[in-house]
N, CA, C and O atoms as CSV, one atom per row, in Angstrom:
chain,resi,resn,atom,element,x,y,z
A,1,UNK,N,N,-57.723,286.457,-75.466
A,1,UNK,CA,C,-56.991,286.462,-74.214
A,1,UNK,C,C,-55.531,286.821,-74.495
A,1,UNK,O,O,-54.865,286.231,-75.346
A,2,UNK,N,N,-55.049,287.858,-73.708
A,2,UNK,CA,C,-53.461,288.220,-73.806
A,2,UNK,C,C,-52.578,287.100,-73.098
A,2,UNK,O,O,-52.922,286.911,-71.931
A,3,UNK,N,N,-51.643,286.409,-73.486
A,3,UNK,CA,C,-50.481,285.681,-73.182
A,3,UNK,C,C,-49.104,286.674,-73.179
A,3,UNK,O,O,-48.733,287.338,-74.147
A,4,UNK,N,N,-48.470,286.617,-71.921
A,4,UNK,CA,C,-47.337,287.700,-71.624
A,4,UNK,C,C,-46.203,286.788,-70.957
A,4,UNK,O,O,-46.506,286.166,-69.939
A,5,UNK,N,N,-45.081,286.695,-71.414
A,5,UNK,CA,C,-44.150,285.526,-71.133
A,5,UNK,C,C,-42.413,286.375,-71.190
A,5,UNK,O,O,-41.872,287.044,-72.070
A,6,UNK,N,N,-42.087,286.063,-70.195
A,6,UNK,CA,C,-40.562,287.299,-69.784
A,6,UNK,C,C,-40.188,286.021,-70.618
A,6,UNK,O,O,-40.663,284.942,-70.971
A,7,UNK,N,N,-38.755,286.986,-70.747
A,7,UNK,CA,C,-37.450,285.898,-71.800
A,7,UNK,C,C,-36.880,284.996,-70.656
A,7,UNK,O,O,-36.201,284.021,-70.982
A,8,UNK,N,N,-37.173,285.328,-69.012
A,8,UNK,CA,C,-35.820,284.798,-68.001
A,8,UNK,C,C,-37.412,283.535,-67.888
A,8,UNK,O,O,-37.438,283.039,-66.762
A,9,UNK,N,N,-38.115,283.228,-68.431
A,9,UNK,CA,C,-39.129,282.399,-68.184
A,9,UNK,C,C,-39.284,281.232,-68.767
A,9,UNK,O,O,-39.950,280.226,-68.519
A,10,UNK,N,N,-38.221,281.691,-69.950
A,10,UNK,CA,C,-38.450,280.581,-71.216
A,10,UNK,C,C,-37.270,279.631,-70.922
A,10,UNK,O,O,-36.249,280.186,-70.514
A,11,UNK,N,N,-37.246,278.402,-71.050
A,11,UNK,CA,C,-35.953,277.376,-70.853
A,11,UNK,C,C,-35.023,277.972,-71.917
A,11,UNK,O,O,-35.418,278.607,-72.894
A,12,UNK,N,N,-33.706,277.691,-71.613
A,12,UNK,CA,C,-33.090,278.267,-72.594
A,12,UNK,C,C,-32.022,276.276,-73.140
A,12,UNK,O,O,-31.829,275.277,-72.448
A,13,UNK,N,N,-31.662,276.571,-74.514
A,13,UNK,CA,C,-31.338,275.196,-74.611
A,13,UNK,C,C,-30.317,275.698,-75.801
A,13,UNK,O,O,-30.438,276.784,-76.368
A,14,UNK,N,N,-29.096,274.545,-76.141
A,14,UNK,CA,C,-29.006,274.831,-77.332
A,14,UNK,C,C,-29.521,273.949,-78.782
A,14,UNK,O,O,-29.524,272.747,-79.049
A,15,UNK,N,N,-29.771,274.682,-79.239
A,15,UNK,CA,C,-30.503,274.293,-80.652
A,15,UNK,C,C,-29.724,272.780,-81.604
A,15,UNK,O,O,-28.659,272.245,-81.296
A,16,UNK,N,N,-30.661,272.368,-82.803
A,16,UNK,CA,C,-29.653,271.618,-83.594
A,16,UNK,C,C,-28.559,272.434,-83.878
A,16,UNK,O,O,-27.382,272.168,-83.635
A,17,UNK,N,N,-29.110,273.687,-84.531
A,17,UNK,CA,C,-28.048,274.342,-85.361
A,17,UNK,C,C,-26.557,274.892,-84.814
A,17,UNK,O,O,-25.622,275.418,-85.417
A,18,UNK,N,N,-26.803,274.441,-83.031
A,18,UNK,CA,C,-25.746,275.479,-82.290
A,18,UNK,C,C,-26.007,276.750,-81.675
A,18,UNK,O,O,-25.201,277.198,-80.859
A,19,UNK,N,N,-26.918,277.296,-81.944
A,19,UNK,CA,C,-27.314,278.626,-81.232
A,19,UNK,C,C,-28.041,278.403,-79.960
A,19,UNK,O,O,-28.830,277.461,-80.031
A,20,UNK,N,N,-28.006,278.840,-79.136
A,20,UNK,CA,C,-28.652,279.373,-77.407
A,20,UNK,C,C,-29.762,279.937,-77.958
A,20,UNK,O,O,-29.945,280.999,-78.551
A,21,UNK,N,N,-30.804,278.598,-77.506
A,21,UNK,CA,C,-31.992,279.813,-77.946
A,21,UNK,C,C,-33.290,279.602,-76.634
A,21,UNK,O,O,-33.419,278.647,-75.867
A,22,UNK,N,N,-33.736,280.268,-76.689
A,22,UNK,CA,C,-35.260,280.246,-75.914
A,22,UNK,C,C,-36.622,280.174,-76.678
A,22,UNK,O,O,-36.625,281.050,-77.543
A,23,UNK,N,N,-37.685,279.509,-76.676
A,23,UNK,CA,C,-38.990,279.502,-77.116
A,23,UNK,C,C,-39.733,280.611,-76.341
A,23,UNK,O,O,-40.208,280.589,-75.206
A,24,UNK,N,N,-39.698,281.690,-77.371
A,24,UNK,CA,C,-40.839,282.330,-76.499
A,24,UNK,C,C,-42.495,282.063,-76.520
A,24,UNK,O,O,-43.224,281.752,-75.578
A,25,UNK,N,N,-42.817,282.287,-77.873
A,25,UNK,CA,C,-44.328,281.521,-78.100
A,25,UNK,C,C,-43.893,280.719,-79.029
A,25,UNK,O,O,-42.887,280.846,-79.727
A,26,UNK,N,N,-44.920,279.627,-79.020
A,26,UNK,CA,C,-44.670,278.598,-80.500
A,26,UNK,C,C,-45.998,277.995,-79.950
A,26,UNK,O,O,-46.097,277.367,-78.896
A,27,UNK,N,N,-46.940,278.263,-80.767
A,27,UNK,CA,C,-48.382,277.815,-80.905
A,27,UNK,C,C,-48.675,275.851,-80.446
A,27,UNK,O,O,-49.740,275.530,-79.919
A,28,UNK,N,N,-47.749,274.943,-80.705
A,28,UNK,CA,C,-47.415,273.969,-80.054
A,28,UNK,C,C,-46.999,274.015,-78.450
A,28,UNK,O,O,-46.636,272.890,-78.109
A,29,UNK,N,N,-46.975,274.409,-78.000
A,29,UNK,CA,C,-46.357,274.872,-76.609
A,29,UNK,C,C,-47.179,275.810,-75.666
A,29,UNK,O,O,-47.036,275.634,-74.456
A,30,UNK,N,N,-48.222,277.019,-76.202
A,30,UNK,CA,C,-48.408,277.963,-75.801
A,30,UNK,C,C,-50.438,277.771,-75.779
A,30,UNK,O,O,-51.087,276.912,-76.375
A,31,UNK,N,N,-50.759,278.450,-75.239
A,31,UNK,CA,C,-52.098,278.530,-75.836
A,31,UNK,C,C,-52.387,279.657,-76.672
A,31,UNK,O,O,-53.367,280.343,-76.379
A,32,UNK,N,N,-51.520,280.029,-77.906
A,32,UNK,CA,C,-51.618,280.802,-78.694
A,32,UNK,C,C,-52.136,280.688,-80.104
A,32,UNK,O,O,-51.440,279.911,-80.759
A,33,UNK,N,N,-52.842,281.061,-80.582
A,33,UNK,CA,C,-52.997,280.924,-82.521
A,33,UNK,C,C,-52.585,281.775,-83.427
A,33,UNK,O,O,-53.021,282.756,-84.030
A,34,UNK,N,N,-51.350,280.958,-83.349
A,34,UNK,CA,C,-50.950,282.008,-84.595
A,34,UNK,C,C,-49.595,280.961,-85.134
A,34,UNK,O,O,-48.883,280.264,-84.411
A,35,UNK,N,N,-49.509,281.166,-87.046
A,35,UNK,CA,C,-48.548,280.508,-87.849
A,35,UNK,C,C,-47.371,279.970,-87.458
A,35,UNK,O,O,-46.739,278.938,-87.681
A,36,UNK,N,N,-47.219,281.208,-86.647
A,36,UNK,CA,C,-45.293,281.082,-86.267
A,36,UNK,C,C,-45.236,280.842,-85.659
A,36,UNK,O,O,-46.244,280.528,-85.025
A,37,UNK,N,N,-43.633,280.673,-85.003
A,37,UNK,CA,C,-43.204,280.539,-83.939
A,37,UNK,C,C,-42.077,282.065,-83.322
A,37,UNK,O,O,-41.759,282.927,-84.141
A,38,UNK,N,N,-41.751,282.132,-82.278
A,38,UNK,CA,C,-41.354,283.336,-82.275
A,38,UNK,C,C,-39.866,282.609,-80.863
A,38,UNK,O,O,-40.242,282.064,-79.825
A,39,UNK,N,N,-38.527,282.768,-81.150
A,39,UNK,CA,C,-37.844,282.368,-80.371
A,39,UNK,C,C,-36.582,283.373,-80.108
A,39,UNK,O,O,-36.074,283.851,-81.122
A,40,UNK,N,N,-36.121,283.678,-79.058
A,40,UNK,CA,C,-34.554,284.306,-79.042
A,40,UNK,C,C,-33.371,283.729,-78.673
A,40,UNK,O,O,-33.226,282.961,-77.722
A,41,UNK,N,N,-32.487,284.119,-79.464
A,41,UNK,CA,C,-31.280,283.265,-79.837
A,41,UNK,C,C,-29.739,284.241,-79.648
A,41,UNK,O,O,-29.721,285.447,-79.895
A,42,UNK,N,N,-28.712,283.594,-79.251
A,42,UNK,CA,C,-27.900,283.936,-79.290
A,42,UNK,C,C,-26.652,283.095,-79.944
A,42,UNK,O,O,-26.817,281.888,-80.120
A,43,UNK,N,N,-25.566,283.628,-80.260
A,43,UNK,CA,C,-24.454,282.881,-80.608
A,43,UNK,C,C,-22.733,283.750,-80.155
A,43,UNK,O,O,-22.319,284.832,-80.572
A,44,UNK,N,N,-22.335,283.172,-79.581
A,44,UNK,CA,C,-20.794,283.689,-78.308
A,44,UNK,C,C,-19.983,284.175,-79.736
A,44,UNK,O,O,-19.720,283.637,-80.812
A,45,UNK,N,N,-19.725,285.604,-79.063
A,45,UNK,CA,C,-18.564,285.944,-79.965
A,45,UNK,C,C,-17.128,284.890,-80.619
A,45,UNK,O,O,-16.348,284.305,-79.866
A,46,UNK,N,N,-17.054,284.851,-82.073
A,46,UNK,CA,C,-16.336,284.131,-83.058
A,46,UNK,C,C,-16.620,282.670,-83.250
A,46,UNK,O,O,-15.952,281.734,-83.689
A,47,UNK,N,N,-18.031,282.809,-82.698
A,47,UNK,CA,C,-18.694,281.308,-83.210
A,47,UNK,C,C,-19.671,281.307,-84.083
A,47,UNK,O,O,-20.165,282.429,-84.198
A,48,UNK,N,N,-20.234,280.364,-84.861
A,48,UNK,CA,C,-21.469,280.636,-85.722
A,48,UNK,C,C,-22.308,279.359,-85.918
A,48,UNK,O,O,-21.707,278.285,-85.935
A,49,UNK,N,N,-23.895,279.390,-86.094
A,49,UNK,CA,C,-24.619,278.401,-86.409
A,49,UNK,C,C,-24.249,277.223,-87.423
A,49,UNK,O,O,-23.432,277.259,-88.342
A,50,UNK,N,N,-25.044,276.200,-87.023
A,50,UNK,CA,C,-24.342,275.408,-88.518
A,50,UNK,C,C,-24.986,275.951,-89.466
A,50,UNK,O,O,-25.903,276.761,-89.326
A,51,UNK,N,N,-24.509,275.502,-90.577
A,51,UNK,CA,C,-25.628,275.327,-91.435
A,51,UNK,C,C,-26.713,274.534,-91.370
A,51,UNK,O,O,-26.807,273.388,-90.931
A,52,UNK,N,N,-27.917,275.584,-92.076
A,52,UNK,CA,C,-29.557,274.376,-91.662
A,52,UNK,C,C,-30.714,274.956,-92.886
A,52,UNK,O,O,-30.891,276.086,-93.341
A,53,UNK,N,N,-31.208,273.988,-93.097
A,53,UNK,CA,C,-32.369,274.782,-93.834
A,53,UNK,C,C,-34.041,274.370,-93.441
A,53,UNK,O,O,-34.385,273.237,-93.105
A,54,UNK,N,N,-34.904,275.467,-93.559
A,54,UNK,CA,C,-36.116,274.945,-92.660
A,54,UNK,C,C,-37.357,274.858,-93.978
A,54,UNK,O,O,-37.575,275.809,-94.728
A,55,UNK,N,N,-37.911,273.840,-94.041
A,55,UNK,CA,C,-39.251,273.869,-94.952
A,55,UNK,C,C,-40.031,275.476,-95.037
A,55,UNK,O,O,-40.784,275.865,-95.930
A,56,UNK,N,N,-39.762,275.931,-94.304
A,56,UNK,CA,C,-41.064,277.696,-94.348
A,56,UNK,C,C,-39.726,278.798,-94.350
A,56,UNK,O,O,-38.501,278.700,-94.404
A,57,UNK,N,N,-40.484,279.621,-94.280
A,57,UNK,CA,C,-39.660,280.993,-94.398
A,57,UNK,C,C,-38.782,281.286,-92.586
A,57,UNK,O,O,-38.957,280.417,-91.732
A,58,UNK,N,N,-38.130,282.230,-92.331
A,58,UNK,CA,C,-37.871,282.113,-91.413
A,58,UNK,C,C,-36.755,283.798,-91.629
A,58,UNK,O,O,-35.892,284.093,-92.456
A,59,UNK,N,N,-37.319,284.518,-90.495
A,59,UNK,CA,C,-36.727,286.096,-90.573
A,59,UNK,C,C,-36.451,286.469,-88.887
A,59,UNK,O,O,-37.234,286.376,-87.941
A,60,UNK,N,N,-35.149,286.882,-88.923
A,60,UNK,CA,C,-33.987,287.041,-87.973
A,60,UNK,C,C,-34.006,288.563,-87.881
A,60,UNK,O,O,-33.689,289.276,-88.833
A,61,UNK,N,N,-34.463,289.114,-86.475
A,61,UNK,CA,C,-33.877,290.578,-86.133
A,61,UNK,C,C,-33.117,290.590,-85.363
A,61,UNK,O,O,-33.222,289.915,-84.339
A,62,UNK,N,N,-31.858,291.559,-85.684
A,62,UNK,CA,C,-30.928,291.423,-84.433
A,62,UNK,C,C,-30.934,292.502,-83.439
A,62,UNK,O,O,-30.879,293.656,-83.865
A,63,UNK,N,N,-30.982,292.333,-82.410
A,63,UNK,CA,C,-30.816,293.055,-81.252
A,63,UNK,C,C,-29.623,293.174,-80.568
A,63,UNK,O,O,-29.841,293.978,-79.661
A,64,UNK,N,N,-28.481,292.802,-80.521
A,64,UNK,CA,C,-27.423,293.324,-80.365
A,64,UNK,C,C,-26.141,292.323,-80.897
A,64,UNK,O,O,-26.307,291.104,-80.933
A,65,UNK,N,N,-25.020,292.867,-81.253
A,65,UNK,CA,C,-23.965,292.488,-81.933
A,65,UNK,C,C,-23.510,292.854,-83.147
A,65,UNK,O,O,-24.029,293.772,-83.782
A,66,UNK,N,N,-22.409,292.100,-83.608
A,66,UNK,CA,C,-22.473,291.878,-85.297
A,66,UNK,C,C,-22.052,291.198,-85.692
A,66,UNK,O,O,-21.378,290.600,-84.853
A,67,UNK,N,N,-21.951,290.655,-86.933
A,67,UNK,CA,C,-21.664,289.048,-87.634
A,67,UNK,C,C,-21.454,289.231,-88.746
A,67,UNK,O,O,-20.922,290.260,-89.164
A,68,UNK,N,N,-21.930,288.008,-89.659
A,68,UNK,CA,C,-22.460,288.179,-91.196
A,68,UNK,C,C,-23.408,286.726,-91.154
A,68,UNK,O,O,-23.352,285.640,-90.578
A,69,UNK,N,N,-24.337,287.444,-92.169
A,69,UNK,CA,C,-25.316,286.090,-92.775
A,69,UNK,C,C,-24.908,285.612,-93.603
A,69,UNK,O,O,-24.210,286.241,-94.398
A,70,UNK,N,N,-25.189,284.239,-93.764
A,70,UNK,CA,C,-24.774,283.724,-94.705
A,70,UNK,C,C,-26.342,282.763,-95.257
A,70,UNK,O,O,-26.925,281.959,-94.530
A,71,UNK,N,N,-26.650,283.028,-96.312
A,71,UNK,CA,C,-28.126,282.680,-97.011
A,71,UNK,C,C,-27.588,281.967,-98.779
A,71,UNK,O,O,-27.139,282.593,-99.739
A,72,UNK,N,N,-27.798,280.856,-98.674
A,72,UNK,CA,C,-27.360,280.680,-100.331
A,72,UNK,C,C,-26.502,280.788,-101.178
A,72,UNK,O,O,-26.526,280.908,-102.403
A,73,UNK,N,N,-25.313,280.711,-100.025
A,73,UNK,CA,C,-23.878,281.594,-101.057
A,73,UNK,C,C,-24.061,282.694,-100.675
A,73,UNK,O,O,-22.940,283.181,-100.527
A,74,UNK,N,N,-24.859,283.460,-100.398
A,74,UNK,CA,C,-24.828,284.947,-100.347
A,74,UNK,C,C,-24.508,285.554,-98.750
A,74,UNK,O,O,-24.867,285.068,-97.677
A,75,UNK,N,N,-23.817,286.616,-98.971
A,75,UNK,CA,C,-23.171,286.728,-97.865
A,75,UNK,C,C,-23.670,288.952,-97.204
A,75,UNK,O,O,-23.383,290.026,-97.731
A,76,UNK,N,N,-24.384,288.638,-96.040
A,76,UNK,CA,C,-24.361,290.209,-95.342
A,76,UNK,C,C,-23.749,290.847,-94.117
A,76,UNK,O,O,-23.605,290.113,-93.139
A,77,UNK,N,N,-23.564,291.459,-94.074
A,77,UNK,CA,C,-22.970,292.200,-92.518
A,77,UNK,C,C,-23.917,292.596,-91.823
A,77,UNK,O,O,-24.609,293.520,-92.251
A,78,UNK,N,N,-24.212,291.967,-90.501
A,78,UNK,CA,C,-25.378,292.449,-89.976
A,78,UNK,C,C,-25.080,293.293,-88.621
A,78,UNK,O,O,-23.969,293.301,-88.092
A,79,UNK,N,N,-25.938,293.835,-88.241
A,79,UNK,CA,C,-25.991,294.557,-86.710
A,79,UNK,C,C,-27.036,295.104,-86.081
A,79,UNK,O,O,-28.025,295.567,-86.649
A,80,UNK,N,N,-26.807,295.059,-84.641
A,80,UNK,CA,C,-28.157,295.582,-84.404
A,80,UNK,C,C,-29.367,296.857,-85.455
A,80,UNK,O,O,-29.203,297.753,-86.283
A,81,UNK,N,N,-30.500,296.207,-84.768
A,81,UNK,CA,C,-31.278,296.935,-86.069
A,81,UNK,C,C,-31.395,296.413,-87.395
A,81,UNK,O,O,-31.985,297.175,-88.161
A,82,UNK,N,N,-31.033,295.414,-87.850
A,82,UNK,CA,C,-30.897,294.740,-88.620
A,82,UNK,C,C,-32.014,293.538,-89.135
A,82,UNK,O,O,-32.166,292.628,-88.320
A,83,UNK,N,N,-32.849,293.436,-90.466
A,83,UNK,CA,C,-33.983,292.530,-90.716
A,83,UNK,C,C,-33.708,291.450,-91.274
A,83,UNK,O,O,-33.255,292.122,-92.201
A,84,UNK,N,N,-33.542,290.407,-91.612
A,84,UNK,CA,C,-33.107,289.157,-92.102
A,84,UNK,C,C,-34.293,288.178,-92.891
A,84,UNK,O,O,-34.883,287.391,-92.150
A,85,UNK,N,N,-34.595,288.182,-94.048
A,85,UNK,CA,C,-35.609,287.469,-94.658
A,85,UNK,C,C,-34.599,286.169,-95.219
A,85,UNK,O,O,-33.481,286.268,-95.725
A,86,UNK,N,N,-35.186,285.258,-95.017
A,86,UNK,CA,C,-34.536,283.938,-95.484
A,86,UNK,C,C,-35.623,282.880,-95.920
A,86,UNK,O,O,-36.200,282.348,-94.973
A,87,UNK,N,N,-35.928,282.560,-96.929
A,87,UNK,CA,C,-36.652,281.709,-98.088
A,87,UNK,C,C,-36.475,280.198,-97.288
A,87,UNK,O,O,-35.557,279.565,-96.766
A,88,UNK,N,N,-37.864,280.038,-97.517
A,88,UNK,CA,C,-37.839,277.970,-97.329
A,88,UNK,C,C,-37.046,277.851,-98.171
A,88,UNK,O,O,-36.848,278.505,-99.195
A,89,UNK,N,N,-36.353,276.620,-97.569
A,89,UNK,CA,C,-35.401,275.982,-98.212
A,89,UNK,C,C,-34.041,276.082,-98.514
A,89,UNK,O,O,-33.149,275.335,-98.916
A,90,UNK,N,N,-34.221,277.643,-98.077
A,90,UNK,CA,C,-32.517,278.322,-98.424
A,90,UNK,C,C,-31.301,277.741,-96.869
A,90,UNK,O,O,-31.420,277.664,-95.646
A,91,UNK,N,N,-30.115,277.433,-97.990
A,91,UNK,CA,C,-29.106,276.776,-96.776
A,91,UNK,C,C,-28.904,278.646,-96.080
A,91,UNK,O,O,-28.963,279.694,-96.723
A,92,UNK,N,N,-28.619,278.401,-94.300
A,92,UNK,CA,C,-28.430,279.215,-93.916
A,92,UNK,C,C,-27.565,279.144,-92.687
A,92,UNK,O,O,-27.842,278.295,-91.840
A,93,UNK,N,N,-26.560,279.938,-92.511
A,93,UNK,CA,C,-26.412,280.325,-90.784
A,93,UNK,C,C,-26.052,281.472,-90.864
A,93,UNK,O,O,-25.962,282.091,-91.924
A,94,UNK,N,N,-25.688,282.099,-89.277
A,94,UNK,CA,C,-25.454,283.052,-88.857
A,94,UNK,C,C,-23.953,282.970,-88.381
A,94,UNK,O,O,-23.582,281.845,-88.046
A,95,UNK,N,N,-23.014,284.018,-88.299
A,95,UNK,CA,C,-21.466,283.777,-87.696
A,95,UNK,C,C,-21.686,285.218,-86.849
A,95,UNK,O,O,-22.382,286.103,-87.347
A,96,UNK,N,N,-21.082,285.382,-85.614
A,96,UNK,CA,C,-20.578,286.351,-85.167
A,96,UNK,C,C,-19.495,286.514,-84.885
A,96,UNK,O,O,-18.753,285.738,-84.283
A,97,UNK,N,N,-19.165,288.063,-85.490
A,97,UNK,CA,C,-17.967,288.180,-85.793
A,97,UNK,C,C,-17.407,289.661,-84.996
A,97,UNK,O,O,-16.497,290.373,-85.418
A,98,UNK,N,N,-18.248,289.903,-83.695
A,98,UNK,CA,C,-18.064,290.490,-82.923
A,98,UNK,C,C,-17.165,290.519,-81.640
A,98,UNK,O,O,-16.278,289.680,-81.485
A,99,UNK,N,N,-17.409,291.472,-80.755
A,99,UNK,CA,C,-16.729,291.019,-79.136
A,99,UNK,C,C,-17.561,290.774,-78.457
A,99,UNK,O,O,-17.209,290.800,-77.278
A,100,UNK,N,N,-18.789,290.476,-78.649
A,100,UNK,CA,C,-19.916,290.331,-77.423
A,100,UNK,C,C,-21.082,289.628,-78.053
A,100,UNK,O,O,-21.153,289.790,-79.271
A,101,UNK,N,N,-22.015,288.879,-77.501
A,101,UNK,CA,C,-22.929,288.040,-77.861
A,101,UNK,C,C,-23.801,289.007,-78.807
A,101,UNK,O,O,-24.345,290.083,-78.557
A,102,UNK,N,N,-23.728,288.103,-80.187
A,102,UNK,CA,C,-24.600,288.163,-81.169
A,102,UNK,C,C,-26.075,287.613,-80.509
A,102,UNK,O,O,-26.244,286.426,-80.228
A,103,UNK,N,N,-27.311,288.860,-80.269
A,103,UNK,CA,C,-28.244,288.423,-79.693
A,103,UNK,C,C,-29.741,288.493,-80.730
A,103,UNK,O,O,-30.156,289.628,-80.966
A,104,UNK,N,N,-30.345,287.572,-81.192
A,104,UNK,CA,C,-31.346,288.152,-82.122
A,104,UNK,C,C,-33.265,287.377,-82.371
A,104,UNK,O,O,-33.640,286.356,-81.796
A,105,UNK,N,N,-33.789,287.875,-82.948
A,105,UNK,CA,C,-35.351,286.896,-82.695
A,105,UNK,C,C,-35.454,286.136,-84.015
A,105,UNK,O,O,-34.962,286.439,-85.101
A,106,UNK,N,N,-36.215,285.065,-83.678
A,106,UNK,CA,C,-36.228,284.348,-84.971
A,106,UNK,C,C,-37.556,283.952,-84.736
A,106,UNK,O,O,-38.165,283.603,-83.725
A,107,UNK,N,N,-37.965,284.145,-86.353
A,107,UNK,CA,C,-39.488,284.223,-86.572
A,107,UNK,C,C,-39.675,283.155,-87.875
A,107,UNK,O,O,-39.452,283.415,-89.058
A,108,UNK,N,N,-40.089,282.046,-87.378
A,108,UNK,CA,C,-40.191,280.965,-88.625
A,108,UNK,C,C,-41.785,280.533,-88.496
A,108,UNK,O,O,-42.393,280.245,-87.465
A,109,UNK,N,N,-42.291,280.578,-89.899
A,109,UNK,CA,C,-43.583,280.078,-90.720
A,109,UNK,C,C,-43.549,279.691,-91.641
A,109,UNK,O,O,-42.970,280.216,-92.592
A,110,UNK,N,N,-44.253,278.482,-91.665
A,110,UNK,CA,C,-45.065,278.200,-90.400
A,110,UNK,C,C,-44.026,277.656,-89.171
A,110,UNK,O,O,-42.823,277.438,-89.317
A,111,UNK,N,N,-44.862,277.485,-87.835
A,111,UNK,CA,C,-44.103,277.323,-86.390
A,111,UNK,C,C,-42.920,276.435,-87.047
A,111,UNK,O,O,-42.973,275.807,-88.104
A,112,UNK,N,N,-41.815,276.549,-86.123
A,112,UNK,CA,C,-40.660,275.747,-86.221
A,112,UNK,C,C,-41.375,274.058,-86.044
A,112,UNK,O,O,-42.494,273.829,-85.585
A,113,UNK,N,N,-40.408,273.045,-86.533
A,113,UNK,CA,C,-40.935,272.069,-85.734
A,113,UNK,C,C,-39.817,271.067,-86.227
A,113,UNK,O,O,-39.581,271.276,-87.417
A,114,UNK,N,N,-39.280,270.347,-85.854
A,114,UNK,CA,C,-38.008,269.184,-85.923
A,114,UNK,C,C,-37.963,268.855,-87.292
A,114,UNK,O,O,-37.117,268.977,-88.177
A,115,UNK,N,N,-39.051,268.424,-87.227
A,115,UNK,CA,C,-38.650,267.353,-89.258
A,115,UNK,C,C,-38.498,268.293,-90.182
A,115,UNK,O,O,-37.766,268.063,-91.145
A,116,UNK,N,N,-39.243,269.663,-90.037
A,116,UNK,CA,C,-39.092,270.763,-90.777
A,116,UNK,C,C,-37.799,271.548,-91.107
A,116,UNK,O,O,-37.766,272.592,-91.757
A,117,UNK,N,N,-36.442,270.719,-90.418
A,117,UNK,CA,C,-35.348,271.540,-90.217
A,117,UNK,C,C,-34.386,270.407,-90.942
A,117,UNK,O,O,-34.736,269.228,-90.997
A,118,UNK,N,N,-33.426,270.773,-91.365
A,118,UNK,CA,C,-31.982,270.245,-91.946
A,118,UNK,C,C,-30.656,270.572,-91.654
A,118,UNK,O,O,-30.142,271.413,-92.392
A,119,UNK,N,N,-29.847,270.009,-90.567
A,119,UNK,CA,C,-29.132,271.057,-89.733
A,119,UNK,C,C,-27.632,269.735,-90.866
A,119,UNK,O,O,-27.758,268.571,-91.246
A,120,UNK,N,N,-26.903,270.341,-90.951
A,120,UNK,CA,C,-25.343,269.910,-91.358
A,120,UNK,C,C,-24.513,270.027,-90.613
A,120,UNK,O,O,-24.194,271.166,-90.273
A,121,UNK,N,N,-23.843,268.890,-90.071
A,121,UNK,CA,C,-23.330,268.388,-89.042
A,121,UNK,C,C,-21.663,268.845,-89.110
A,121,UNK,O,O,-21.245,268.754,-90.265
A,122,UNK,N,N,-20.896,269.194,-88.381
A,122,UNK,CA,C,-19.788,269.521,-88.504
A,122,UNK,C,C,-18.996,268.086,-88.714
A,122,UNK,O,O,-18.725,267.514,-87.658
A,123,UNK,N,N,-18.649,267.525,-89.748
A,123,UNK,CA,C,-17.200,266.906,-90.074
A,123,UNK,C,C,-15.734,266.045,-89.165
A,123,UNK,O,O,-14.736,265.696,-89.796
């Protein structure tokens, strides 16, 4: 059976980490089967996620803006068109470092799920 779900459909909330995000499917939520979870996210120009790290893998496409990643110490310039692989376990956020909303999908496996996450609290 096909499941078809607009983005203006999904609640939109903000996350532990700080980002505006929406659930689009997440197999907990959906009547879907499948590993992942699949969500879209944004973050307001010259702001950025906290840092967080998630038990599974978790890969970020961006669809519009630009920023830099930040994965492990390691640091990229991203922009639309842009693929993002990030390792369980690896500390991570996103900064945008644009004029207009950093907008992008986030694809974590297995599905996202609360205890699975480690968000670092701002100070």
């Amino acid at each position: 059976m096909m499941i078809t779900k607009a983005l203006d459909e999904c609640e939109e909330f903000v996350a532990g980490d700080g980002t505006n995000l929406r659930e689009v499917l997440h197999p907990a939520n959906d009547s879907v089967e499948m590993r992942y979870s699949l969500a879209h996210a944004y973050v307001r120009p010259g702001e950025s996620s906290l840092p967080h790290r998630l038990a599974g893998s978790e890969a970020y496409y961006i669809l519009e803006g630009v920023g830099v990643m930040h994965v492990n110490g390691e640091t990229a310039d991203i922009r639309a068109g842009c693929a993002i692989y990030v390792p369980p376990q690896a500390t991570q956020h996103i900064q945008n470092t644009g004029a207009t909303d950093l907008k992008f999908l986030c694809i974590v496996d297995p599905a996202w799920r609360a205890e699975d996450e480690e968000v670092r609290r701002k100070t």
